[in-house]
N, C-alpha and C positions, 0 to 999 in steps of 0.2 A: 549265779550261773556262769560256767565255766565261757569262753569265749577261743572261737577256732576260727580257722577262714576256708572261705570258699572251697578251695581244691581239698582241704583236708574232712569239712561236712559230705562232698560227694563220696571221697572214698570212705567214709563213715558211713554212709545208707547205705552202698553197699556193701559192703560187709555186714551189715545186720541184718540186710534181709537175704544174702548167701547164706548166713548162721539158720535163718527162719523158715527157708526153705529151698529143700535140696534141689529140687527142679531149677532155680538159678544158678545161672552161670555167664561170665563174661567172656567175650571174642572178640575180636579187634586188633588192630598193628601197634605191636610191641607193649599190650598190656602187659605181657609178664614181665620187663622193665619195670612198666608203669612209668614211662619218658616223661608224660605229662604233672606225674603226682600223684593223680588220680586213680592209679590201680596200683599204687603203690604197694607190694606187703601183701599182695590176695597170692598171691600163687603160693607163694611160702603157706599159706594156711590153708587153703583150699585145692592146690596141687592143680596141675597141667589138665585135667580133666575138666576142671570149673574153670580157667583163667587160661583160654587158647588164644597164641600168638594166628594172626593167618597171614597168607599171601596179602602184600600190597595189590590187592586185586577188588575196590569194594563194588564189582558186581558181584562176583563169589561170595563173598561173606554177607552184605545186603539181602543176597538171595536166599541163602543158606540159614539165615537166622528165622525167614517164613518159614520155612522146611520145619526146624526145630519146634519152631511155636507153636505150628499146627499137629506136632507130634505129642503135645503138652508139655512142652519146657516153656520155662520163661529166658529166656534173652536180652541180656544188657550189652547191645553193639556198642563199641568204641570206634566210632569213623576217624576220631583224631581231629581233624579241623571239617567243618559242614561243604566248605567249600570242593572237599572229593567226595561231595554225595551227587554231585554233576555225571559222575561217570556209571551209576549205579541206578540213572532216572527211572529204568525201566523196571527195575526191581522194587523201588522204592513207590512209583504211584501206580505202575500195571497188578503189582502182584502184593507186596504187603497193603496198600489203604483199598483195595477194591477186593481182596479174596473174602471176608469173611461176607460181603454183600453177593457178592456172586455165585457163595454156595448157602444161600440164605440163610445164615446163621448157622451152620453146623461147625464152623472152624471158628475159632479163637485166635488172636493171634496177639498175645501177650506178650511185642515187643518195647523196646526202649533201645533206640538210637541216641547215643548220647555225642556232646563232643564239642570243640571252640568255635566259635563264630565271632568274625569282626576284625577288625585293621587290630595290631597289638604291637606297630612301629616298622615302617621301611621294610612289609612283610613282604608286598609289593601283592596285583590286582589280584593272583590267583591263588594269596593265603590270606587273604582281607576283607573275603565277604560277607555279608549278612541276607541269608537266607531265606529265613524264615516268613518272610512277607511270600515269598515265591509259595512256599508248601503249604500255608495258610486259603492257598486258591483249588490243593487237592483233598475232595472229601474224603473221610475214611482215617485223617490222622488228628490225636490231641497233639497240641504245641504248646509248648512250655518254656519261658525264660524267665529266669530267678531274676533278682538284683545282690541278692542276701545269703549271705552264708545258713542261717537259718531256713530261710522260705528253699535254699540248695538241698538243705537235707529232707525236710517234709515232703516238697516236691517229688523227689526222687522216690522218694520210698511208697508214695504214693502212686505213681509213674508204675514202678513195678510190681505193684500190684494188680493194678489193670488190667481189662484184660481186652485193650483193644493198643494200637501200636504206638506209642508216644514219641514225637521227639522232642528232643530236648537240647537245648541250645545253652551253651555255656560262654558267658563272653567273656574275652581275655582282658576286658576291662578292668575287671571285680573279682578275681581269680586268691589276689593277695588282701582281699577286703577284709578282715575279721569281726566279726560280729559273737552275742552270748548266744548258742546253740543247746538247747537241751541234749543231753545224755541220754540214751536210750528211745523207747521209744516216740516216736514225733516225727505227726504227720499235719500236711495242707492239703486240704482240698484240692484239688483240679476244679478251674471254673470259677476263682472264688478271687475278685480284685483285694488289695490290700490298701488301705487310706494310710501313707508315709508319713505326712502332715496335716493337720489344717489348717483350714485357712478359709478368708471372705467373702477376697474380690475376685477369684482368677485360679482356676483347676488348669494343671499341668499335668496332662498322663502322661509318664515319662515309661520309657519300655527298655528293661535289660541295664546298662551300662548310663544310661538317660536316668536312674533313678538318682543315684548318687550326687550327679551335677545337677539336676534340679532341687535336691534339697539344699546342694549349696546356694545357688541361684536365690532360693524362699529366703535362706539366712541372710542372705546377701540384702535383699530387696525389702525385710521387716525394716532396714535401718530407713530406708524412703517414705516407711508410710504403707507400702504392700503389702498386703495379706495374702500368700498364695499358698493353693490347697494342691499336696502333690500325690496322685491315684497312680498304683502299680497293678498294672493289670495281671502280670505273674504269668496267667495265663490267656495264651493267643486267641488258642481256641480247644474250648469253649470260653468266650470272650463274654467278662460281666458286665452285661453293656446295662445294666439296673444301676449298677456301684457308679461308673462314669456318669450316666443319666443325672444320680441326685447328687451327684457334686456339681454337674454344671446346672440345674436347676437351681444350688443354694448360690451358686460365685454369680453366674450370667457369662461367664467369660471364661474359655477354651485355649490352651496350646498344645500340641501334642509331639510329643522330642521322641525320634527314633529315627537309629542310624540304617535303617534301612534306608535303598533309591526312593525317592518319592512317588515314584508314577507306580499307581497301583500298588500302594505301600499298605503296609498297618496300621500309620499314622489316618490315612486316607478311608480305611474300615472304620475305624475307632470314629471317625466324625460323619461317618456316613449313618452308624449307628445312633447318633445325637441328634443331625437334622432331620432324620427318617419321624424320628416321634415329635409328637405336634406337641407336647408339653413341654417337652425341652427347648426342641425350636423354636418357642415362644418368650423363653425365660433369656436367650442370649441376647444382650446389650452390645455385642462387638462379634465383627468379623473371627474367624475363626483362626487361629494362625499354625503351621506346619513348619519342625522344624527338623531338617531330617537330611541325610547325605545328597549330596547333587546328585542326580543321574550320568556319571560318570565310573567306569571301572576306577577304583582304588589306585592312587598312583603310590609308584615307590618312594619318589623324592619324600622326606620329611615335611617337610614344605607345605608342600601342595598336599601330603595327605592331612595336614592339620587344615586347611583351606575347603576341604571336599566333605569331610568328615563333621556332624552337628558337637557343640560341645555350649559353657557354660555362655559365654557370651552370646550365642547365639538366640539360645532359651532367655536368656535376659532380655534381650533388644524384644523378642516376642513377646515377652510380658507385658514391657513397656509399651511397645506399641499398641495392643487391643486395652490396657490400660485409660490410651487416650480417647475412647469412647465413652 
């Protein structure tokens, strides 16, 4: 199987499902560029009609893309980084995740916001967010973060197919990751966790950018004696809280790595959905450990954003610690 990465599977889904159906079309700042990689080469084949530049404006275009939805287009927004999705709040949870409930199912709204999310170096606090824990608290939207070039392309392709409003969170982590991608068509489920590793004594749900450094982490940690089992949720929500359940049923022992804040994080869903059920909660042998950005805005300095930010050591020290029960 051939092997591509990240930025080059997203602009591969779409473009195949632009080819598969004419109701798609991309809008967002400076896709016809394609700055980021990622719409690379669409406008050249699918022309200024499919692949529209807009105003640096994303209430206008956030807004604009319900409009289209509910007109039957389908819609691949480019926000560019999630962190301008702050100025568009109201478009974003008032009118795409609540319209199709509020005209009781007669509207559709078959979009897909896509775009980077997360620190990607000295971007400084308001290019360096992570999101997604925030919009995971408004009903009405699926959320979706790959780790994998791969599960980038199915994801996506299944994203726009739907026909309720997804977003989709891209992090600048894993951007240059390459992974073997099937050719053609290739789709993931929505909904549906992925087992990275197995393992014995100790499930790590790593989320986004957290998948990769926990695998190294497991490789790391086989040399001690450790058996860790690493679960990719993929998706937010609808979150497989069955797939986490029976992993930490077979380990007993829980960590969960994401760069989201803590307070009121994903890390914090993900283990609320564990001790919620009496079977699981029965099965864990150790405290549960959370490993995940400080509750601080993202600083510039180098420094201190390596300090604020979760990464491999930290997931290790977790292991090891709920290990010693």
């Amino acid at each position: 199987m051939r092997t591509i990465n990240f930025v080059q599977a997203i602009n591969e889904a779409m473009r195949e499902e632009m080819e598969r159906d004419p109701m798609v079309f991309v809008m967002g700042e400076d896709v016809e560029l394609g700055l980021m990689g990622a719409t690379a080469g669409l406008v050249g084949q699918f022309g200024k009609d499919r692949v529209r530049n807009t105003p640096l404006a994303e209430c206008s275009f956030v807004g604009a893309a319900v409009g289209a939805a509910a007109s039957g287009s389908r819609p691949i927004v480019d926000i560019m980084m999630w962190d301008f999705a702050y100025v568009a709040m109201d478009q974003f949870v008032n009118q795409a995740a609540k319209m199709t409930y509020m005209f009781g199912g007669q509207a559709k709204l078959p979009i897909v916001y896509r775009g980077l999310t997360g620190p990607f170096g000295a971007a400084a606090a308001q290019h360096s967010d992570s999101p997604h824990a925030m919009f995971m608290n408004v009903p009405g939207f699926k959320i979706i973060m790959p780790s994998t070039a791969g599960d980038a392309k199915g994801l996506l392709k299944s994203a726009i197919r739907d026909d309720n409003p997804v977003l989709f969170f891209e992090h600048s982590g894993v951007l240059g990751a390459e992974d073997p991608v099937p050719e053609g068509e290739h789709l993931v489920p929505i909904g549906v966790a992925d087992l990275k590793r197995e393992g014995e004594q100790v499930t790590v749900v790593a989320i986004g950018p957290m998948v990769p450094q926990a695998l190294e982490v497991a490789e790391e940690l086989a040399s001690e004696g450790i058996s860790v089992e690493v679960v990719d949720p993929r998706t937010l929500v609808p979150l497989d809280a069955e797939a986490i359940r029976a992993s930490v049923k077979k380990t007993g022992r829980l960590v969960v790595a994401d760069e989201a804040p803590r307070i009121c994080g994903a890390a914090a869903e993900i283990i609320a959905v564990v001790t919620e059920d009496d079977g699981t909660f029965g099965s864990l042998k150790a405290p549960i450990r959370r490993v995940t950005r400080a509750h601080v805005p993202v600083p510039y300095s180098p420094p201190m954003e390596g300090f604020v930010i979760p990464g491999k050591e930290k997931i290790a020290a977790a292991v090891r610690e709920v290990m010693k029960w």
